[in-house]
C-alpha positions in Angstrom: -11.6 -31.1 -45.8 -12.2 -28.5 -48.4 -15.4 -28.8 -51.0 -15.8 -27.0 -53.9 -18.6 -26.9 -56.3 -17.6 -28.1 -60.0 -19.8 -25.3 -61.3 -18.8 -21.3 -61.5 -20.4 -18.9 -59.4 -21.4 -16.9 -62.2 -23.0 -19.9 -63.8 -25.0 -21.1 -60.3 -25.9 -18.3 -58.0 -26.5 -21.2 -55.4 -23.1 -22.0 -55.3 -21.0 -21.9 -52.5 -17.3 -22.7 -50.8 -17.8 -24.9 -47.8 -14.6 -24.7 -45.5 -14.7 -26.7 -42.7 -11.8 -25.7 -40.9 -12.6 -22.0 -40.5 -15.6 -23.3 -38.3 -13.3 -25.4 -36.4 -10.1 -22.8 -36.1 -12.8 -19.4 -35.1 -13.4 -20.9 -31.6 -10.2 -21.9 -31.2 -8.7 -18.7 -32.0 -11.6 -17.2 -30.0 -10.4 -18.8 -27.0 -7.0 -18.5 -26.6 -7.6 -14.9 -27.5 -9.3 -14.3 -24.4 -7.2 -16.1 -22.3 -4.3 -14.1 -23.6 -6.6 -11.1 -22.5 -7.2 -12.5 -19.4 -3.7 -12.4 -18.7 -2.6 -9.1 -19.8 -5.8 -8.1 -17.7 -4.7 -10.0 -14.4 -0.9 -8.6 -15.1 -2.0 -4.6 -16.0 -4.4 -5.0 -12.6 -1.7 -6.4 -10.3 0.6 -3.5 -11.3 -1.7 -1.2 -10.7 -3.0 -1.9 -7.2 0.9 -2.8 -5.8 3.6 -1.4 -8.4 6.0 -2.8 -6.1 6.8 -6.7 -6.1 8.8 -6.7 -3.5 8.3 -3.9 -0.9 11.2 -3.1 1.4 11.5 -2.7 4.9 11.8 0.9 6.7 13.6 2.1 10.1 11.7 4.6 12.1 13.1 6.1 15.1 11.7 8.6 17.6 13.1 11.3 20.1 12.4 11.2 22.8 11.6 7.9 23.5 10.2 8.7 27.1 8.3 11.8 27.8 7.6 13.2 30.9 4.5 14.8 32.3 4.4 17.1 35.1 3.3 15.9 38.4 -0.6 17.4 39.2 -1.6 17.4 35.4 -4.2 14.7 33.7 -3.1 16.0 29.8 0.1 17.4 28.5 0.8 18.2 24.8 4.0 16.9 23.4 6.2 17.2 20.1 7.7 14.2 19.3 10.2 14.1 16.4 10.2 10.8 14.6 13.0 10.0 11.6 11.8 7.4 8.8 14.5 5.9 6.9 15.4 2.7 4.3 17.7 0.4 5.9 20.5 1.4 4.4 20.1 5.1 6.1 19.3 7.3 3.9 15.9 9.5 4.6 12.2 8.7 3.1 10.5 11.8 2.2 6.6 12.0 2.4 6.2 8.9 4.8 2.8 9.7 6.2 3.2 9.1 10.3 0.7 8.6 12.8 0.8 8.5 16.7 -2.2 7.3 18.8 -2.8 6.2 22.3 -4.1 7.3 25.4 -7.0 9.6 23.9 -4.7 11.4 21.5 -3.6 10.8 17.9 -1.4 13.1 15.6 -0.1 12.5 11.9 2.0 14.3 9.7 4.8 13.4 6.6 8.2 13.4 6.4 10.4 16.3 5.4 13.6 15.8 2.5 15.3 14.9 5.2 12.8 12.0 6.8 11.9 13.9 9.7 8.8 14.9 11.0 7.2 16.4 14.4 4.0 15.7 15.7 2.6 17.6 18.3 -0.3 15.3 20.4 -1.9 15.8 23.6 -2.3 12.9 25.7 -4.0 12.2 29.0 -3.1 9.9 31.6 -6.1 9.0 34.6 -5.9 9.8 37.9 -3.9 7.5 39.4 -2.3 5.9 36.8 1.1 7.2 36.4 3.0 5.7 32.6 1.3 5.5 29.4 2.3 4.4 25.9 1.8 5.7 22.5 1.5 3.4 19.1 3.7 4.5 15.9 3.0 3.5 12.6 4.7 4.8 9.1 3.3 4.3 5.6 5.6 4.4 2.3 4.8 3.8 -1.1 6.7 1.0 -2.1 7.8 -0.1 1.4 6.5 -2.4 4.0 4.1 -0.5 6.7 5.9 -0.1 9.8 3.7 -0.6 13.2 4.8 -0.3 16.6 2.5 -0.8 19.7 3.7 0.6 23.0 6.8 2.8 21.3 6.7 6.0 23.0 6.3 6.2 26.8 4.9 9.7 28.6 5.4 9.1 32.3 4.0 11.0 34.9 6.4 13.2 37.4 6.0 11.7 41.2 
């Protein structure tokens, strides 16, 4: 409800216009601007920290799956090629890959064509003759592939 003096302004400089509903609609306003805010906010910060909704999968593959060490040696350096691709085949460029087990580790990115070659030098104790080596490939925008135990290096008898 509005009130208005009867007299001019001019004529009263005490005068006023009282409007109630501009005390009443500022909070209002007030609020659901920041909760508008608050959404853009939430929305703008969940695209930046994973611009992907819906990450997809990757293939990795790796030659040669089983290495072999020469009999009489303790540590051997290998190159393993590995190939990162989507699932429909075709190649991921600058997949960062990383190989790491028995007391070695090795990373490097994909080429154009999704391969990369790693060279790591691995031990195996005395007396214990296989080994394995953990694989794991991270994409922007695709799922983070990890496999424990993918490469073997076995030793010669």
């Amino acid at each position: 409800m509005m009130k208005y003096s009867n007299h001019n302004s001019s004529d009263n400089p005490n005068s006023f216009i009282k409007n109630e509903k501009a005390v009443l609609g500022l909070p209002m306003r007030l609020t659901v601007s920041i909760i508008i805010g608050t959404i853009a906010l939430a929305a703008i910060l969940a695209y930046i920290l994973n611009p992907c909704l819906f990450p997809s999968k990757v293939i990795v593959t790796v030659h040669p799956m089983v290495n072999t060490m020469p009999q009489g040696q303790d540590s051997n350096t290998f190159d393993i090629n590995i190939y990162v691709n989507e699932t429909d085949g075709h190649p991921i460029k600058d997949a960062n890959v990383i190989l790491k087990g028995l007391g070695g580790i090795g990373s490097n990115s994909t080429n154009k064509d999704g391969k990369t070659t790693i060279h790591i030098t691995v031990e195996l104790e005395s007396g214990i003759n296989e080994g394995y080596l953990d694989v794991s490939a991270k994409v922007p925008c695709h799922e983070t592939f990890s496999q424990h135990d993918m490469i073997k290096i076995v030793r010669e008898l």
